[in-house]
C-alpha positions in Angstrom: 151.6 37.7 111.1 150.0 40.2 113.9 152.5 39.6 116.8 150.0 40.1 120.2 151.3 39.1 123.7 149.6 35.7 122.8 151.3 34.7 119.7 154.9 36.0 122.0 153.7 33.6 124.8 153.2 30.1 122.8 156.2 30.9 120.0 158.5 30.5 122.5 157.1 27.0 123.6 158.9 24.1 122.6 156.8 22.2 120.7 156.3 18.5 119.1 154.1 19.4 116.0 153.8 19.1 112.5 155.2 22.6 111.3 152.6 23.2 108.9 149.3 22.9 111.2 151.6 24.4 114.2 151.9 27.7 111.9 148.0 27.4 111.2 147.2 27.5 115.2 149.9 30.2 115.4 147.9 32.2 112.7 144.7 31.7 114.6 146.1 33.1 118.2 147.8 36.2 116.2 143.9 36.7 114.8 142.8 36.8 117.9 142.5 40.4 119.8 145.1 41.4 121.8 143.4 42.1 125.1 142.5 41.3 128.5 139.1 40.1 127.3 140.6 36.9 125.2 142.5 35.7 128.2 140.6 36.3 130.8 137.7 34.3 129.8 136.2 31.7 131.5 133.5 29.8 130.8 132.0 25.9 131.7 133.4 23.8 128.7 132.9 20.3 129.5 136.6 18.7 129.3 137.5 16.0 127.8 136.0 12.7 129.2 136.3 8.9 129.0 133.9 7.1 127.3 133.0 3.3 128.5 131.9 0.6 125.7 131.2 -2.0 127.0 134.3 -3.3 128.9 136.5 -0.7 127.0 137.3 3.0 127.9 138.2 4.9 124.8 140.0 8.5 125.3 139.5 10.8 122.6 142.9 12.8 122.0 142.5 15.5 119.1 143.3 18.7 118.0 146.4 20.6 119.1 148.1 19.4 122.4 148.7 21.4 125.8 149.7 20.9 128.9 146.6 22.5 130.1 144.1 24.0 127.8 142.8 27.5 128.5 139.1 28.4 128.5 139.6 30.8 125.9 141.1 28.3 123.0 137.8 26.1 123.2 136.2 29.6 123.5 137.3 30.7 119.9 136.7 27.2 118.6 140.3 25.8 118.6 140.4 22.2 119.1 142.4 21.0 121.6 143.2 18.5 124.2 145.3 18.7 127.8 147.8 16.6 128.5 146.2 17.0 132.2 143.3 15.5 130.7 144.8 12.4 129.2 146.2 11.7 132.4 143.3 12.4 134.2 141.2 9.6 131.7 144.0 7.0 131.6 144.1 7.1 135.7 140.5 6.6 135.9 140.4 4.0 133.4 143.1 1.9 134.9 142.0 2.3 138.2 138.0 1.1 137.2 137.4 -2.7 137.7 135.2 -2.8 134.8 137.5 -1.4 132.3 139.9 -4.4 130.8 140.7 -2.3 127.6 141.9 1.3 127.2 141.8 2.8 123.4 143.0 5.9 122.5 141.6 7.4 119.4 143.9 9.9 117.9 143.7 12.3 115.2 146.1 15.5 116.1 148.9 17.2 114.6 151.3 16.8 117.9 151.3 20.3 120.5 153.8 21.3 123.3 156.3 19.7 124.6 155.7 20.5 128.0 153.3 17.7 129.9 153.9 15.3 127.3 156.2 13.2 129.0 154.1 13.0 131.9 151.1 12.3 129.8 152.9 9.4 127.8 154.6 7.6 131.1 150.7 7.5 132.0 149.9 5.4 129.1 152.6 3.2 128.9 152.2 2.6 132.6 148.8 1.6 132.3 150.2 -1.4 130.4 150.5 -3.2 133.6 146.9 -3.3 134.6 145.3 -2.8 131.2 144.8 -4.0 127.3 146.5 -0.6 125.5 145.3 0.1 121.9 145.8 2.8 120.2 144.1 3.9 116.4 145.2 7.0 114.5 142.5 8.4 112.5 143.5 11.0 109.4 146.8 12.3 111.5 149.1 10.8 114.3 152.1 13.3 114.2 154.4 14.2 116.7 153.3 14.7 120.4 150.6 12.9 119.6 152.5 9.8 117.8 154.6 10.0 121.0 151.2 9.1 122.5 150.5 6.1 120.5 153.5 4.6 120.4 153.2 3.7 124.2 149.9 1.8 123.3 150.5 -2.2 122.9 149.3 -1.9 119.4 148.9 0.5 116.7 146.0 0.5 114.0 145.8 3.5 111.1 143.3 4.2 108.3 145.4 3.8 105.0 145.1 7.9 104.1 146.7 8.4 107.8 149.8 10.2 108.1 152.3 8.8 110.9 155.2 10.0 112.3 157.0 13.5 112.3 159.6 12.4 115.4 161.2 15.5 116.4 161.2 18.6 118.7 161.5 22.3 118.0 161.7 25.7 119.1 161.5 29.6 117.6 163.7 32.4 118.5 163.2 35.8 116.2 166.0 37.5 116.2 164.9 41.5 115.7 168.5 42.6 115.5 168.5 44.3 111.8 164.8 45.5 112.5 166.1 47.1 115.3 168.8 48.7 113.8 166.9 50.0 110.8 164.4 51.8 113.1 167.3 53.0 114.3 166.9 51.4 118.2 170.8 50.1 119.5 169.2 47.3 121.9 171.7 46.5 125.2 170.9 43.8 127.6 172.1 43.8 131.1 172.7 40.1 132.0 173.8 37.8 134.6 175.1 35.0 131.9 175.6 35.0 128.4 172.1 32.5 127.4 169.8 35.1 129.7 167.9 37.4 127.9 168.2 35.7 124.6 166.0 36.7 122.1 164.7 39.7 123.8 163.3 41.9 121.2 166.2 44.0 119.1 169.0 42.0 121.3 171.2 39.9 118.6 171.5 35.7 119.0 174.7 34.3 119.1 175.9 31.2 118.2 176.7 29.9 121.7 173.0 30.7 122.6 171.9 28.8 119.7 174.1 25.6 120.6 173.0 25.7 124.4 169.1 25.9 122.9 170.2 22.6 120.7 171.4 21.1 123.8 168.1 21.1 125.2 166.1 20.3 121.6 168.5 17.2 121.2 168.0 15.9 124.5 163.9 15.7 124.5 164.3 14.4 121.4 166.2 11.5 122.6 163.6 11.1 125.3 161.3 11.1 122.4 163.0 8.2 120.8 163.6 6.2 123.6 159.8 6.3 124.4 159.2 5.1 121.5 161.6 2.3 120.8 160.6 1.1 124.3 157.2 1.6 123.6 157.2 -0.1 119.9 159.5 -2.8 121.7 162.6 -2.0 118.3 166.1 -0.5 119.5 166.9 2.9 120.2 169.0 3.1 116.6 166.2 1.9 114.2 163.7 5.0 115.7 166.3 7.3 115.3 166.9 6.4 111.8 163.1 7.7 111.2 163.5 11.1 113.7 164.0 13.1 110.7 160.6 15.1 111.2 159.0 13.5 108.2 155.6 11.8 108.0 154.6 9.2 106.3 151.3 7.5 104.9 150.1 4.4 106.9 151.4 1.5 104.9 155.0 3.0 104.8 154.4 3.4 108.5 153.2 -0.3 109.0 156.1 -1.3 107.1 159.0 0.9 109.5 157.4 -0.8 112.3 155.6 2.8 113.5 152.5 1.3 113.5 151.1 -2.4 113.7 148.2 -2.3 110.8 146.4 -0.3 108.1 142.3 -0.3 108.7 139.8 -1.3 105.9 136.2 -0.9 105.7 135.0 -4.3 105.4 134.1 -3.8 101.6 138.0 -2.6 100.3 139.5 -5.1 102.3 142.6 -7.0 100.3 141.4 -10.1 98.4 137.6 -9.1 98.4 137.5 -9.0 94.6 139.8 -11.8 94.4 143.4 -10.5 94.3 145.9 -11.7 95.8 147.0 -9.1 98.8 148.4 -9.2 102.2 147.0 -12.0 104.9 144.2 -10.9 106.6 145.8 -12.1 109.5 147.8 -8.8 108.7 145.4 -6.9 108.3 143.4 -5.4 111.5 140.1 -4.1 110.5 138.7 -1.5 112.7 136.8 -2.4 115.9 135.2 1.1 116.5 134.2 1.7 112.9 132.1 5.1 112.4 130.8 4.9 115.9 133.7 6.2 117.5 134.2 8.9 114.8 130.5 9.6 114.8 130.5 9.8 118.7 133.6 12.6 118.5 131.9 14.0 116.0 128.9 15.0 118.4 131.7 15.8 121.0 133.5 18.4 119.0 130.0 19.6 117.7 128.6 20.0 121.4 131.9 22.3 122.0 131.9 24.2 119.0 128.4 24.8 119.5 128.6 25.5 123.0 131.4 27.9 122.4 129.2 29.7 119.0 126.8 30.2 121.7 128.9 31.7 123.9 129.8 34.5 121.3 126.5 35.0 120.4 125.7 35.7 124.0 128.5 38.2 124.8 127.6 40.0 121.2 124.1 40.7 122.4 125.0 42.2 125.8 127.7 44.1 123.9 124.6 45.5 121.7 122.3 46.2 125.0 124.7 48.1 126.6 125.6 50.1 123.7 129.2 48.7 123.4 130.2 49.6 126.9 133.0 46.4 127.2 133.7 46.4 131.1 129.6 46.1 131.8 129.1 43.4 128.8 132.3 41.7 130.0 130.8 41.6 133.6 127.0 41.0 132.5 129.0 37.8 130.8 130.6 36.4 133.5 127.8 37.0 135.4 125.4 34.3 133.0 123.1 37.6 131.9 121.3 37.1 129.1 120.9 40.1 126.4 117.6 41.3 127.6 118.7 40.9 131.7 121.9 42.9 130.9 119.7 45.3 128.8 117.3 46.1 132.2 121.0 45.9 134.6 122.1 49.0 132.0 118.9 50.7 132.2 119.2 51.1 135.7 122.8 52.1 135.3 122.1 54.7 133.3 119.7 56.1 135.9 121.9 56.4 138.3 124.2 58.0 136.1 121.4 60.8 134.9 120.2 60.9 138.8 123.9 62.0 139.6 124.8 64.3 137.2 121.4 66.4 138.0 122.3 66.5 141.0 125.7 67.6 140.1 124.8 70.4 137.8 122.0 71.3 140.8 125.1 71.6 142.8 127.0 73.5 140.1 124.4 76.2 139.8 123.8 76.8 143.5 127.6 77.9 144.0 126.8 79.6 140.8 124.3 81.4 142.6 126.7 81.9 145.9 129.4 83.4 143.7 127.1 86.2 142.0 126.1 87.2 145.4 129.2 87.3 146.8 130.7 89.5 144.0 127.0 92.0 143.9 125.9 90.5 141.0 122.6 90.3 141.7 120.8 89.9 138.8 122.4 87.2 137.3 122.0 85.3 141.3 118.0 86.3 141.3 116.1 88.6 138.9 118.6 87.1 135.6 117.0 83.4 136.7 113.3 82.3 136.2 113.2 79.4 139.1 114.9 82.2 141.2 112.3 84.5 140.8 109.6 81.9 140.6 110.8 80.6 144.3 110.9 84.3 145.7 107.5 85.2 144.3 106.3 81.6 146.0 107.8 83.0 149.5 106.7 86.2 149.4 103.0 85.5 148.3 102.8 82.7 150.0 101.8 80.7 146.6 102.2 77.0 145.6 105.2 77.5 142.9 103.1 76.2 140.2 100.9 79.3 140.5 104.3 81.3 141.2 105.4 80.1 137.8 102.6 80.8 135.9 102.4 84.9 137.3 106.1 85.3 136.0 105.8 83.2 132.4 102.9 86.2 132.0 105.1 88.9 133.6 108.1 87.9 131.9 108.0 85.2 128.5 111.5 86.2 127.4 112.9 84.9 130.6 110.1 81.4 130.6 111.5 81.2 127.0 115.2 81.1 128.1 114.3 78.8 131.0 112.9 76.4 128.4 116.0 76.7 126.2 118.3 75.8 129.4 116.0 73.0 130.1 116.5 71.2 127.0 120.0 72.1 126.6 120.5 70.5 130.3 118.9 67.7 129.4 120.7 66.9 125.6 124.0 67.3 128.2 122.8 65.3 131.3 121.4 61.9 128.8 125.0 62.4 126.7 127.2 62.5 129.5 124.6 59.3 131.5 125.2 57.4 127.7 
């Protein structure tokens, strides 16, 4: 895995998130280039908002979960939500007169650890004023299970993975890669747990214990919040904190969640069979409108963000790959064609000031062969030199001037002619 400043940055997050799909997001940061021009993006994606049915607000939580989501992940297409977000949606919800239910509808593989408590306190406090429900669609694991299990009630489609209680971190210890490049790595520290994993500097075991400290202790919180939130004791949840997930009936039957969603057609007992109560069984109230409804969502994003590219390739092209103009023209809301006329100009300038440099250049040319009696080379060896003296002394337009001296002299019109173009080849390469 390609190891940018990025991929350094959110490895050594703590994170509450099915390992699998947090190695997946950690592959597509280290794909991404390693440059000021990923994170200093900034564009106008529309954040995450509450949507009102009825007398219901519904929050949409998916994808991977930050405390604050960058403009460059929705950039490169990476679903994600903020925990500053979810906040921001429960507040308004439980603070609207019209609103009598909040839902959160949930499909994500869990994210950081830092916000999250915040975020679920937010939920569980809207309790007090609100209806909570929560339904997991596909995946509810980690961070984002934390999240549901503060609603009143929990509801899962029957392929719907639940659970994965548990926190983690990632130190890489380059100690023996160190030592075979031949690299002795020292670290001058004020206590024995700062600097630790610093690149080459070896990970002791006291390090390691003080890092489980921490990892044990938010996972405690983790369990608490949900045995308080699930209303079971403290010693029942952390029975299931093993990090495992499980399918939505084994998770309706550990108490996780409170019922397993069937379309109206494969409910239980349809065809006749016996099967559970329907009284146990909580078919879906948002059905394929809510998933449709994300759908456009996280369509209008990706689309938005496509767009985005697109734009920033075709100023890249218009400029002829000149990144700090295409990267400016960007920001700026240029389209391809208005960056293409900005570099036009640009390019003037450019040509407009390096004539006049090499007009500069070839006057002290000039002053020099005087100075040192070279003569011909400062008058007689140069056509515009003599073409201007002729012009003085015959009192001439230099147009006529030039054409008395291309007769007099076509070897020296010929090498004027060959400096000409050779200037200009120079003056458009170094303008480009």
């Amino acid at each position: 895995m390609n190891r940018n400043s990025l991929i350094a940055q959110y490895e050594s997050y703590k994170w509450a998130m099915e390992p699998t799909l947090l190695k997946g997001f950690f592959e597509r940061v280290a794909a991404l280039p390693d440059s000021q021009l990923v994170t200093d993006i900034s564009i106008a994606a529309a954040p995450r908002e509450i949507r009102i049915e009825g007398s219901t607000a519904v929050v949409a939580i998916s994808g991977v979960l930050l405390k604050t989501v960058p403009s460059w992940v929705r950039f490169w297409g990476i679903a994600a939500t903020g925990y500053d977000e979810i906040r921001q949606m429960i507040g308004h919800a439980a603070g609207s007169k019209a609103v009598e239910r909040i839902h959160l509808q949930i499909d994500s593989p869990g994210g950081q650890v830092d916000g999250l408590i915040e975020a679920a306190d937010a939920i569980f406090a809207a309790r007090r004023d609100k209806t909570v429900t929560a339904t997991i669609e596909d995946l509810g694991a980690s961070a984002a299970y934390w999240l549901a299990s503060q609603a009143e009630t929990i509801d899962a489609g029957r392929n719907t993975e639940v659970g994965s209680i548990g926190v983690y971190t990632v130190y890489v210890d380059f100690t023996k890669a160190a030592a075979d490049a031949g690299a002795k790595v020292i670290v001058i520290r004020s206590g024995e747990h700062k600097g630790m994993g610093v690149m080459g500097a070896e990970i002791t075991d006291e390090q390691i214990a003080a890092v489980q400290d921490v990892i044990d202790a938010i996972a405690e919180n983790f369990i608490s919040a949900v045995a308080a939130g699930r209303g079971k004791e403290v010693e029942d949840i952390r029975e299931l904190a093993t990090g495992r997930l499980w399918i939505a009936e084994a998770a309706r039957e550990l108490g996780l969640i409170d019922a397993v969603t069937y379309p109206p057609a494969a409910e239980p007992g349809a065809d006749g069979n016996t099967g559970q109560q329907s009284s146990d069984i909580k078919s879906t109230t948002q059905g394929d409108n809510l998933m449709e409804e994300q759908e456009k969502i996280d369509q209008a994003v990706a689309k938005t963000a496509e767009g985005e590219r697109g734009r920033l390739a075709d100023i890249k092209t218009a400029c002829d790959g000149d990144l700090e103009f295409a990267v400016a023209a960007w920001e700026r809301g240029l389209s391809g064609l208005e960056a293409k006329a900005e570099y036009a100009d640009v390019l003037r300038e450019k040509l407009t000031a390096s004539e006049k440099q090499h007009a500069e250049s070839r006057q002290a040319d000039g002053a020099e062969a005087m100075a040192t009696g070279d003569t011909d080379a400062a008058a007689g060896g140069d056509f515009m030199v003599e073409v201007r003296d002729l012009a003085e002394e015959k009192d001439i337009p230099k147009t006529e001037a030039m054409r008395r001296i291309k007769r007099r002299k076509p070897e020296l019109y010929a090498d004027f002619q060959r400096q000409c173009e050779t200037r200009g080849r120079q003056m458009y390469a170094e303008a480009v």
